[in-house]
VEXVORO-129617 format. One record per atom (N, C-alpha, C): y, x, z; residue in one letter. Coordinates in steps of 0.001 Angstrom, whole numbers, padded with zeros to 6 digits, always signed. Example, Ala and Ser with C-alpha at 12.3 -4.5 7.8 and 13.67 -1.06 7.14 Angstrom:
<rs>
-005690+013190+007800A-004500+012300+007800A-003300+013200+007800A-002250+012850+007080S-001060+013670+007140S+000030+012900+007870S
</rs>
This chain:
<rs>
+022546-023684-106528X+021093-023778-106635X+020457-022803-105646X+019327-023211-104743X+019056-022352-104212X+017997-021153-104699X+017816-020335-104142X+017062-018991-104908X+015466-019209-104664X+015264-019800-103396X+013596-020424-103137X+013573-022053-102479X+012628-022595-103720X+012152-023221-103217X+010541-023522-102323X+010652-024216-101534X+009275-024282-100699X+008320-025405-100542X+007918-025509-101066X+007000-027047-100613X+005549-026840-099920X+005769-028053-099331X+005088-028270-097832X+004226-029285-097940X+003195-029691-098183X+002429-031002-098378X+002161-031280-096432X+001893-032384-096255X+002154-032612-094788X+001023-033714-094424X+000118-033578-093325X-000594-034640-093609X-001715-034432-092429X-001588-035292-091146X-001698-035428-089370X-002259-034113-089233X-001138-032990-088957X-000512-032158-088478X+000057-032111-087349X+000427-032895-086307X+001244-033393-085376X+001140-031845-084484X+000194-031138-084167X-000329-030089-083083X+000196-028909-083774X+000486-028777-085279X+000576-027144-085860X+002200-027474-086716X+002380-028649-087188X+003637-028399-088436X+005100-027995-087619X+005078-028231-086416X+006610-027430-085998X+006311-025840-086207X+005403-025451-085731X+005903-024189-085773X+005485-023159-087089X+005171-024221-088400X+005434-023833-089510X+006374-024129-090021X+007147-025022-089310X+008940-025431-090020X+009604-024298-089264X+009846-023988-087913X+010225-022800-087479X+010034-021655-088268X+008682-021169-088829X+008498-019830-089407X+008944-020068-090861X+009348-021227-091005X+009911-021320-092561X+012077-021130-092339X+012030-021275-091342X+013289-021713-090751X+014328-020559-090638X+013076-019490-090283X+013598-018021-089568X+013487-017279-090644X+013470-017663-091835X+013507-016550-092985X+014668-015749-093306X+014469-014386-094003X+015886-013518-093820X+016616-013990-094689X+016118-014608-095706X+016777-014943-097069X+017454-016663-096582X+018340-016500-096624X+019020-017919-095912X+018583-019209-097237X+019326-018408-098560X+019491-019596-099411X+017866-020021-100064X+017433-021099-099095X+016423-021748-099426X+016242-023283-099507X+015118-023947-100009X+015245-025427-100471X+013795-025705-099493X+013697-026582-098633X+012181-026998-097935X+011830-028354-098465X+011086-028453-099288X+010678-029873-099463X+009508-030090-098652X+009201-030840-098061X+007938-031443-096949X+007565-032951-097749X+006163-032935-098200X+005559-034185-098916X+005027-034525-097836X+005345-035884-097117X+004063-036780-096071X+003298-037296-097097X+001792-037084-096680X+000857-037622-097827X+000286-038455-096771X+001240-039514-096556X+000623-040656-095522X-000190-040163-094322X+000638-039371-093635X-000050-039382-091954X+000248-040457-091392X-001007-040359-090602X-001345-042175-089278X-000977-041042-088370X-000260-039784-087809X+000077-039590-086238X+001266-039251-086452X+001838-038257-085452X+003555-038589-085496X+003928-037116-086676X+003607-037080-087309X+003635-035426-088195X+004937-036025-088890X+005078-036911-089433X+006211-037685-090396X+007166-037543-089345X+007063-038043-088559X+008675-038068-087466X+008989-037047-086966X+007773-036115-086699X+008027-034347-086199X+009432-033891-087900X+008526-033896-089003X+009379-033230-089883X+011041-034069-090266X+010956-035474-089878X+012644-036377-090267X+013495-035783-089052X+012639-035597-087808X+013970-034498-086582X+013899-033267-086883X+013130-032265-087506X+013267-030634-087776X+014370-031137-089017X+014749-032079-090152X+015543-032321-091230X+016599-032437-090641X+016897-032981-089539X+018062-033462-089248X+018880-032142-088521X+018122-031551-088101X+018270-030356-087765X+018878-028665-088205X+018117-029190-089530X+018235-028107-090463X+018579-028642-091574X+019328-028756-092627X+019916-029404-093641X+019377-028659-095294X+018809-027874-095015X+018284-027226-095822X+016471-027590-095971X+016028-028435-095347X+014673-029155-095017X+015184-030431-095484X+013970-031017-096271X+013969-032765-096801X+012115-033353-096976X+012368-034535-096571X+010846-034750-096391X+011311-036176-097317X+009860-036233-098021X+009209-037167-099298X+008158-037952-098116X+008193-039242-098314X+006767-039877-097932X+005933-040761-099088X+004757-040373-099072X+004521-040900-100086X+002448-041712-099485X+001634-042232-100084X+000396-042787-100049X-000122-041706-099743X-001791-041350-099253X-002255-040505-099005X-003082-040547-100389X-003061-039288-101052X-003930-038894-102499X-004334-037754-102712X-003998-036729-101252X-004635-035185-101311X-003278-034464-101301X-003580-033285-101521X-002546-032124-101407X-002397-031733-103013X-002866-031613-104008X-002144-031426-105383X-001604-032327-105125X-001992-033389-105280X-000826-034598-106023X+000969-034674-104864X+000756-034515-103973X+001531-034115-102836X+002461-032639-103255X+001550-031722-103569X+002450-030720-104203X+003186-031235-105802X+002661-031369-106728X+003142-031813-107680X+004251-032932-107553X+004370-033576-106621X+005379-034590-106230X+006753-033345-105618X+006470-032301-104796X+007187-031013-103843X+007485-030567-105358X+006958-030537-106281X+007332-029600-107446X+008653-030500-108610X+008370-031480-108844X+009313-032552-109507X+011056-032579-108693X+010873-032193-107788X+011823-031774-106762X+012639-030777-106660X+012045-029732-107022X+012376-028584-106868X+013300-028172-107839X+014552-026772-107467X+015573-026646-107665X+015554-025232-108046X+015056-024678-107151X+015070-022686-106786X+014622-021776-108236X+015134-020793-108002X+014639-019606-108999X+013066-019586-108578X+013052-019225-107684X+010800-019402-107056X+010921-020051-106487X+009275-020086-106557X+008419-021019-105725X+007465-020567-104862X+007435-021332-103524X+005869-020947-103137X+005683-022775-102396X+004110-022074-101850X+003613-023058-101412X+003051-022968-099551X+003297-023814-098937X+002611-023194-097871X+002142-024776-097124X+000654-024317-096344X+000266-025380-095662X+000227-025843-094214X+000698-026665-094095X+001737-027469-092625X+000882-027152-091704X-000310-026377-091334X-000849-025867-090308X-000623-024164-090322X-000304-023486-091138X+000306-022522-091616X+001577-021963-091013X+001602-020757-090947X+003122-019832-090836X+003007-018962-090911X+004346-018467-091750X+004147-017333-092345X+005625-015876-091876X+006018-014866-092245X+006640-013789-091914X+007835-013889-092062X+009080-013596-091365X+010240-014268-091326X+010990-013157-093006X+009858-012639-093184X+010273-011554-094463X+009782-011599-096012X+009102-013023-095317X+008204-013766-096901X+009451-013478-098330X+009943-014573-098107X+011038-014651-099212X+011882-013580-099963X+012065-012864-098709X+012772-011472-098915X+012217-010343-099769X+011213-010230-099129X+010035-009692-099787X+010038-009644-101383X+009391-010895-101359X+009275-011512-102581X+010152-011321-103908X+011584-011536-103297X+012441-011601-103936X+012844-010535-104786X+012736-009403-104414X+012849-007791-104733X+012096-007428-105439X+010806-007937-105161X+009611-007500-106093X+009988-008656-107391X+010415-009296-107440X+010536-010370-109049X+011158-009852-109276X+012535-009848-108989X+013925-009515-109537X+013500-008294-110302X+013094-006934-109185X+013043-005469-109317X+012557-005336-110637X+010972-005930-110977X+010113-006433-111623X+009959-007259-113243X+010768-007754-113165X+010641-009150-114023X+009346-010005-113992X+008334-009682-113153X+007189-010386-112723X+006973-011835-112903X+006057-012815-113651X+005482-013884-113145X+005527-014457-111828X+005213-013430-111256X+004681-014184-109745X+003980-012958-108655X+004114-012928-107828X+004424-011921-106475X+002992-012408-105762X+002137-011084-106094X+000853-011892-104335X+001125-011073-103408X+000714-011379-102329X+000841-010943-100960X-000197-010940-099776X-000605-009933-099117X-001505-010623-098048X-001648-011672-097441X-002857-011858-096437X-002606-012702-095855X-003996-012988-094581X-003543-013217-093731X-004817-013459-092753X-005198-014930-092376X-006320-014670-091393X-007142-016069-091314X-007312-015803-089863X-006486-016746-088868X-006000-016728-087127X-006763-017954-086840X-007791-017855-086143X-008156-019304-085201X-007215-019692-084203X-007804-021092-083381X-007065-021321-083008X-006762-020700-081491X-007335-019455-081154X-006964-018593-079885X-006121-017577-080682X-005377-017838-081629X-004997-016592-082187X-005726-015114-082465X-006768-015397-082304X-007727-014249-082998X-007897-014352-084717X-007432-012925-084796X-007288-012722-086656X-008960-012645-086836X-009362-013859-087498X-010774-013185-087860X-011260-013048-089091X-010292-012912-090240X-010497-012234-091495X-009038-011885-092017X-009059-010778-093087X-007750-010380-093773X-008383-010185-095434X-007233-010431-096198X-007284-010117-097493X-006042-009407-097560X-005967-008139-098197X-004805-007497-098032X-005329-006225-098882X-004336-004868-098828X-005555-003963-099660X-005643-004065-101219X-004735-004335-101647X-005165-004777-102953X-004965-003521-104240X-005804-003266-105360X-006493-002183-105885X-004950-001764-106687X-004166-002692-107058X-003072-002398-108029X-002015-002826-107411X-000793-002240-107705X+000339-002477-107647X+000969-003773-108341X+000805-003388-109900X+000924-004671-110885X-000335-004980-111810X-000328-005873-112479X-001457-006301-113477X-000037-006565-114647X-000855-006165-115786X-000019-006623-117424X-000906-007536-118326X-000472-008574-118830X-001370-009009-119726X-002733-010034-119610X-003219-009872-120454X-004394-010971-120731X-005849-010099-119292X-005698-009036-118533X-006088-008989-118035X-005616-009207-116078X-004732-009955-116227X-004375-010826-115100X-005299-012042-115506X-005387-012970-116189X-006396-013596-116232X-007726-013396-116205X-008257-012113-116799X-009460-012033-116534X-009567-011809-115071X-008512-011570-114656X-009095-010574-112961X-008972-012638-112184X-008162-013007-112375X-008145-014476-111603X-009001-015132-111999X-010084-015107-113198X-010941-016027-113252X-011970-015586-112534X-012396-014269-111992X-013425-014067-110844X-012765-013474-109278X-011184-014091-109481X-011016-013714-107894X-011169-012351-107694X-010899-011589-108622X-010462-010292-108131X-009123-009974-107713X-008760-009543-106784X-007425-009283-106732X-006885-010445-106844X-006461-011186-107955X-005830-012381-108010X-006852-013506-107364X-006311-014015-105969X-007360-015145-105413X-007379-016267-105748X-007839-017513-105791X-007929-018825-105834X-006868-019354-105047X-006558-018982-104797X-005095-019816-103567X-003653-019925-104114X-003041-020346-103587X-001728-020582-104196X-000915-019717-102859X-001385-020308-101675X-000475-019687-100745X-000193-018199-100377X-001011-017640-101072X-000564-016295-100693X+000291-015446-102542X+001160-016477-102635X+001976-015839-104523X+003140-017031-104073X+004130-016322-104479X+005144-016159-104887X+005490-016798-106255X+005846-017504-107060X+006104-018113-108502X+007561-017853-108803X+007374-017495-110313X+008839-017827-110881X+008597-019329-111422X+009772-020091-111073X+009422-021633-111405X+009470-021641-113124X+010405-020931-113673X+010307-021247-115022X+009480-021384-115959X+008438-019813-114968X+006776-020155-115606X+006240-021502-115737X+006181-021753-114404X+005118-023166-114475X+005984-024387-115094X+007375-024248-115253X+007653-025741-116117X+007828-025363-117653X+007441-024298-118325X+008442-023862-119535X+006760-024500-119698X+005571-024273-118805X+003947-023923-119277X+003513-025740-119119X+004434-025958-118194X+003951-027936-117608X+002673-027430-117088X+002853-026441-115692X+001493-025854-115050X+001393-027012-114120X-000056-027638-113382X+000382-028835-112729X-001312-028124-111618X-000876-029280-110442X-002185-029551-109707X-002950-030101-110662X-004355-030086-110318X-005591-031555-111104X-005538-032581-109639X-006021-033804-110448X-006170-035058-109149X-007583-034725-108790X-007635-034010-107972X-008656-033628-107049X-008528-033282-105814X-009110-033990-104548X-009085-033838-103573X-009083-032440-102560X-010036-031494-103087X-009661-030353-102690X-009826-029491-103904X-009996-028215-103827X-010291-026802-104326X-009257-026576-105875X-008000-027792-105771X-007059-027830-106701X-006401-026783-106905X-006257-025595-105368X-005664-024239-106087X-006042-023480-107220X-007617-023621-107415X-008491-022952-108592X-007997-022848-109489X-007565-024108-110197X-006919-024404-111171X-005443-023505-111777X-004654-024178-110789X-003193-023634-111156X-003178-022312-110916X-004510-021470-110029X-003653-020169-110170X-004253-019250-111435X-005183-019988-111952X-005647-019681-113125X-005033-019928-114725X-004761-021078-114257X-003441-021807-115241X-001984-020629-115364X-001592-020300-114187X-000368-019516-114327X-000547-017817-114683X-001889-017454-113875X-002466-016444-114618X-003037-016140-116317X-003022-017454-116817X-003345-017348-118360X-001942-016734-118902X-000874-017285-118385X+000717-017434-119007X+001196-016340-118965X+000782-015498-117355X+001610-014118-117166X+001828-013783-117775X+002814-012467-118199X+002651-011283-118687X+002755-010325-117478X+003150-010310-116287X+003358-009266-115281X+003157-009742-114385X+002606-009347-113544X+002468-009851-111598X+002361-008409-110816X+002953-008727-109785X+003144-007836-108584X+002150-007721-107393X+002147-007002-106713X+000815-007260-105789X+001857-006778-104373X+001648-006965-102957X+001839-005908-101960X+000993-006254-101327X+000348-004852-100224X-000144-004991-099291X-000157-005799-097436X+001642-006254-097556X+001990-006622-096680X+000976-008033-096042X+001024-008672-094840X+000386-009551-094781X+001426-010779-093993X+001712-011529-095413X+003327-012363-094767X+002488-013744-094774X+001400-013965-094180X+000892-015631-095057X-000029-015124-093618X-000153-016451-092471X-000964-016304-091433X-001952-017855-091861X-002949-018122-091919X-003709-019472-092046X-004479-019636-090809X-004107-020688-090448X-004567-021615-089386X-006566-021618-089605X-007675-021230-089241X-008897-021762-089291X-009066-022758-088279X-009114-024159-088646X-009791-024874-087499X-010500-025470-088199X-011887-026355-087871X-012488-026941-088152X-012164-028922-088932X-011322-029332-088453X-010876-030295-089066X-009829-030260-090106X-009792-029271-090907X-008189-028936-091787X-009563-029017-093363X-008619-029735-094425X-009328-029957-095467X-009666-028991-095988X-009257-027726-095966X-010155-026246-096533X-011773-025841-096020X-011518-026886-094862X-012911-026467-093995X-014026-027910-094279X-013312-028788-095303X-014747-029836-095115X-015452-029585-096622X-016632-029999-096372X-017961-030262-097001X-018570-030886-096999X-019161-031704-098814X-019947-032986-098739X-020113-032931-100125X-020602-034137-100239X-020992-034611-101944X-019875-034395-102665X-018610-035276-102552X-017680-035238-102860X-016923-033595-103625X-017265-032623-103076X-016590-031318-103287X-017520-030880-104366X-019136-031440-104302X-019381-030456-105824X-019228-031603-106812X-018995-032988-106342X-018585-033652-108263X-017232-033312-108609X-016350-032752-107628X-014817-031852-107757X-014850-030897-108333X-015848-030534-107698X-016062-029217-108809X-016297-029608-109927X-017389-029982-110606X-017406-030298-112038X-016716-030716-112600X-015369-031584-112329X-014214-032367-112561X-013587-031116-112812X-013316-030358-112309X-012335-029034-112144X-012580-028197-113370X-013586-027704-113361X-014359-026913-114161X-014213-027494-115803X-014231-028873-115626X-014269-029810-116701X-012815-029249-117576X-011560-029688-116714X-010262-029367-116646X-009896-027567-117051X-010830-027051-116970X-010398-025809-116542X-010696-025375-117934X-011773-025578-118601X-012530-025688-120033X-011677-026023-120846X-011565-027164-120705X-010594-027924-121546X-009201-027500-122183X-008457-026695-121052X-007304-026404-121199X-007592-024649-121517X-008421-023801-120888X-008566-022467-121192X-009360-022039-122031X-010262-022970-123037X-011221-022716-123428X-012032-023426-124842X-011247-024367-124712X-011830-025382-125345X-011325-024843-127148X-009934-024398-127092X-009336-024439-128461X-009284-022963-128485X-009034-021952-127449X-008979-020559-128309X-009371-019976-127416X-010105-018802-127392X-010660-017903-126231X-011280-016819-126943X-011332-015550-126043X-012128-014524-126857X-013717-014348-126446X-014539-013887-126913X-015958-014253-126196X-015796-013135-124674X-015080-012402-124659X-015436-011616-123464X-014543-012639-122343X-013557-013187-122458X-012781-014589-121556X-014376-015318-121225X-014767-015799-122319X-015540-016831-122080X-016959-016523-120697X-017202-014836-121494X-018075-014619-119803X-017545-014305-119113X-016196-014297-118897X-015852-013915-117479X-015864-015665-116590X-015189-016484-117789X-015523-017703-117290X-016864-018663-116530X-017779-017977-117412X-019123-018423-117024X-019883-017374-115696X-019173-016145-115666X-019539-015512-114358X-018712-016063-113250X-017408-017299-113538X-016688-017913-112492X-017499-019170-111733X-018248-019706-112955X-018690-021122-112645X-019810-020589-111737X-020409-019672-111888X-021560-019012-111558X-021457-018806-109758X-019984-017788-109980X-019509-017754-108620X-019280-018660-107737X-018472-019436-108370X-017747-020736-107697X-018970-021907-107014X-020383-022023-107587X-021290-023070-107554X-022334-022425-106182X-022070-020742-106479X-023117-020302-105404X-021847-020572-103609X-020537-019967-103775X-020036-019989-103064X-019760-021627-102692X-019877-022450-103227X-020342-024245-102645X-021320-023787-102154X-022517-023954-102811X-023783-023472-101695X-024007-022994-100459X-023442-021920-100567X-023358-021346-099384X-022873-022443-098120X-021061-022582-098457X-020475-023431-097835X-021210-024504-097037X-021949-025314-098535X-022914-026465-097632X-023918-025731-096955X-025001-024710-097332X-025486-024591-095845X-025246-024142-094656X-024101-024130-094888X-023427-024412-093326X-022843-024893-092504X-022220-026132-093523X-020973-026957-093546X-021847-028285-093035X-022747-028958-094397X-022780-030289-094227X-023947-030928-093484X-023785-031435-092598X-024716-031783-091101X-025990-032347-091288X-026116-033411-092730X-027483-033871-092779X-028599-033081-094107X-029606-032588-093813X-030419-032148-094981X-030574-032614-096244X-030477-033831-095816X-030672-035010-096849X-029595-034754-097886X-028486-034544-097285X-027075-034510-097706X-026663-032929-098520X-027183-031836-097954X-027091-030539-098520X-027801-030606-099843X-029342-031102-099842X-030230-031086-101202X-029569-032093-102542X-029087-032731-101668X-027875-033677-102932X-026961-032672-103682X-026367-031986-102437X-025835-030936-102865X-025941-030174-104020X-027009-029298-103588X-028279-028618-104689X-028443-029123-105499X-028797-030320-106074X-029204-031329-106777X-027971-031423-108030X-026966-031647-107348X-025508-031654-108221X-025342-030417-108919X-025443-029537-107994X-025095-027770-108892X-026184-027820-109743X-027810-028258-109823X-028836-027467-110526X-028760-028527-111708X-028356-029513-111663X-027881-030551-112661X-026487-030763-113630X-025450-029397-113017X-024406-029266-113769X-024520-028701-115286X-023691-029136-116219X-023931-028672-116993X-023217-027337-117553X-022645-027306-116367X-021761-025715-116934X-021977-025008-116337X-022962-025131-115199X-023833-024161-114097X-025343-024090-115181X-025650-024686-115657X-026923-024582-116929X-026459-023302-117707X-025219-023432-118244X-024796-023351-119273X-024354-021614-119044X-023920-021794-117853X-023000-020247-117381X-023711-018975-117074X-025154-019717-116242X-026314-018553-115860X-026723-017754-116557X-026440-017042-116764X-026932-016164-117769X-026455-014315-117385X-027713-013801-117791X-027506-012208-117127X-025868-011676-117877X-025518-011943-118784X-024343-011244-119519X-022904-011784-118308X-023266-012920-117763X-022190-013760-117226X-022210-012858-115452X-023191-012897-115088X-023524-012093-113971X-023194-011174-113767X-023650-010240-114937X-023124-009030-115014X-021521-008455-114484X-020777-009632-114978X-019057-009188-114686X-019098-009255-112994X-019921-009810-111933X-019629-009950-110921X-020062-008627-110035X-019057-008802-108608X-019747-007230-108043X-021222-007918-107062X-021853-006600-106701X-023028-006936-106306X-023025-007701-105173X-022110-007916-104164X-021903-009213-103249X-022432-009873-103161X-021960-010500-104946X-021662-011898-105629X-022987-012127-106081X-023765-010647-106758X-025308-010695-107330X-026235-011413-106272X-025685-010797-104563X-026627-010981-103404X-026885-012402-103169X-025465-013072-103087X-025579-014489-103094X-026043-014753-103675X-025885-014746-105529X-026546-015505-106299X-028392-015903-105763X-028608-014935-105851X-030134-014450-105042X-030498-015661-103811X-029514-015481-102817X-029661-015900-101602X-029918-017382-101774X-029279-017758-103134X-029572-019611-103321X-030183-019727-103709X-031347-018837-104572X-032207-019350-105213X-033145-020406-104408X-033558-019995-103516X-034097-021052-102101X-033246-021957-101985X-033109-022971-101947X-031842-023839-101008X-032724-024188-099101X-033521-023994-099431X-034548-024393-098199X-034593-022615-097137X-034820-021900-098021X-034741-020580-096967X-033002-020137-096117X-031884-020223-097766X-030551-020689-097764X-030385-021349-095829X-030789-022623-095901X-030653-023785-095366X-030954-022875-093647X-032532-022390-093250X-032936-021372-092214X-031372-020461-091748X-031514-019788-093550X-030696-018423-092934X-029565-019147-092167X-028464-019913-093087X-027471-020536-092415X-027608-020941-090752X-029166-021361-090543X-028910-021954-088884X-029086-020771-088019X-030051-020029-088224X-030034-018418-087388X-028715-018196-087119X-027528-017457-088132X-026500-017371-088603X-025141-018191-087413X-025618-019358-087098X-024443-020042-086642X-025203-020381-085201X-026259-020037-085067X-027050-019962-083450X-026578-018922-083093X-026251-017535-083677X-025275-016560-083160X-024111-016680-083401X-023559-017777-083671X-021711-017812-083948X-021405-016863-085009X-022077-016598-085769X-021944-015994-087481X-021736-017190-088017X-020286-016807-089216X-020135-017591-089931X-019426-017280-091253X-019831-016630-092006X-019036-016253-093385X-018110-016718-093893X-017895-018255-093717X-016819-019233-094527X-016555-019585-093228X
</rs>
């Protein structure tokens, strides 16, 4: 059995996925498992990863319909063999010391699950953001979840953690069928389960920013995802047992999560018409109704207060954003 497994959701990549099979390739820790999901690419990304397989025998590629990247991972996960898990995305590469890393800190540990830095490289290779720095060493307990339901320390992403697999199948932790912002979910899901997680400062996780990669689009579509999500997220964290201080940290998430869409669209989505729809969806949610509230706010740092603020306009919002990107400022 191997000690890591890796899954790869894959999907017209043709320009970036070799040299994330390379940086998966060159890891110190030999005994590893690569699963690669084609989620139906139309360019040659499928035939790039069946010659890196043939190559490397320790790489296997799935083809399957195009239905997004959970459902693509969750297919990489049914698969899987390894003591851990991670996840990484086919425009992505990461430190030939990922695994290694990792590995020391679980074992050492008995840890849940391992986070790790990680940066944000355009495509001139300029680093133009880092998350790294992180306040603790480990988290214990029911307050690993509180810290992942507002993205403290514990982020929304999957790609920068490390998993023990036993967690997520003993828990049946899964993607949601949602097109994007599906990490939300599971890393919140596996953060309910913890009892221990690890943190390092290292930065083994490099992310690709380009403008056509599904982390970067915006539209209607992403805030009825959201509510779908949120829906899901209730349901399973909330619905049958919770303590009231969970519950505002929850409602200071929805809070977060609806302004940081906002934002996104005023900068993201090209027609006006199309942003106020936007608006329209968040000021019509019912768990954005429901969440606002000063007690819910309160848990957030003042950043998060500023934004809140900054949307109250969606029309001034809308200004600031174009000033903003007339100087090549761009927050998201």
């Amino acid at each position: 059995m191997p000690i890591f497994s890796i899954v790869v959701p894959v999907y017209n990549v043709e320009d970036y996925i070799y040299k994330c099979l390379v940086s998966i390739s060159n890891q110190t820790v030999h005994d590893i498992e690569v699963i690669l999901i084609d989620d139906g690419s139309t360019d040659s990304s499928l035939a790039i990863c069946e010659s890196f397989c043939k190559k490397d025998k320790r790489f296997s590629v799935f083809s399957k319909r195009n239905e997004g990247q959970g459902i693509a991972r969750n297919l990489g996960m049914s698969y899987a063999r390894g003591e851990y898990l991670c996840f990484i995305d086919s425009d992505d590469w990461i430190e030939p010391i990922l695994c290694e890393t990792a590995y020391k800190s679980l074992s050492d540990n008995d840890a849940d699950f391992f986070n790790f830095g990680v940066d944000f490289v355009d495509v001139n290779g300029v680093q133009v953001k880092k998350f790294a720095n992180f306040k603790f060493k480990e988290l214990n307990g029911p307050d690993i979840f509180i810290r992942a339901l507002i993205d403290d320390q514990i982020l929304s992403i999957v790609w920068n953690k490390v998993f023990r697999r036993s967690s997520i199948v003993d828990n049946k932790i899964f993607f949601p069928d949602v097109r994007a912002i599906e990490d939300i979910y599971f890393s919140r899901a596996i953060s309910k389960i913890s009892k221990r997680v690890i943190f390092s400062d290292k930065v083994l996780y490099h992310a690709l920013v380009r403008k056509n990669s599904s982390s970067r689009t915006m539209n209607l579509q992403s805030f009825l995802d959201a509510e779908k999500l949120l829906k899901i997220e209730y349901d399973n964290f909330f619905k049958a047992d919770y303590s009231l201080e969970q519950k505002k940290y929850f409602d200071a998430h929805v809070v977060k999560f609806y302004t940081y869409l906002q934002i996104q669209s005023a900068f993201r989505v090209g027609s006006y018409f199309d942003y106020i729809k936007c608006y329209r969806i968040m000021k019509e949610s019912l768990f954005y109704n429901k969440s606002k509230n000063i007690s819910s706010i309160a848990k957030l740092p003042y950043k998060n207060k500023f934004m809140i603020l900054l949307c109250y306009s969606p029309f001034m919002l809308r200004i600031f954003s174009n000033i903003l990107k007339f100087f090549r400022i761009n927050p998201y």
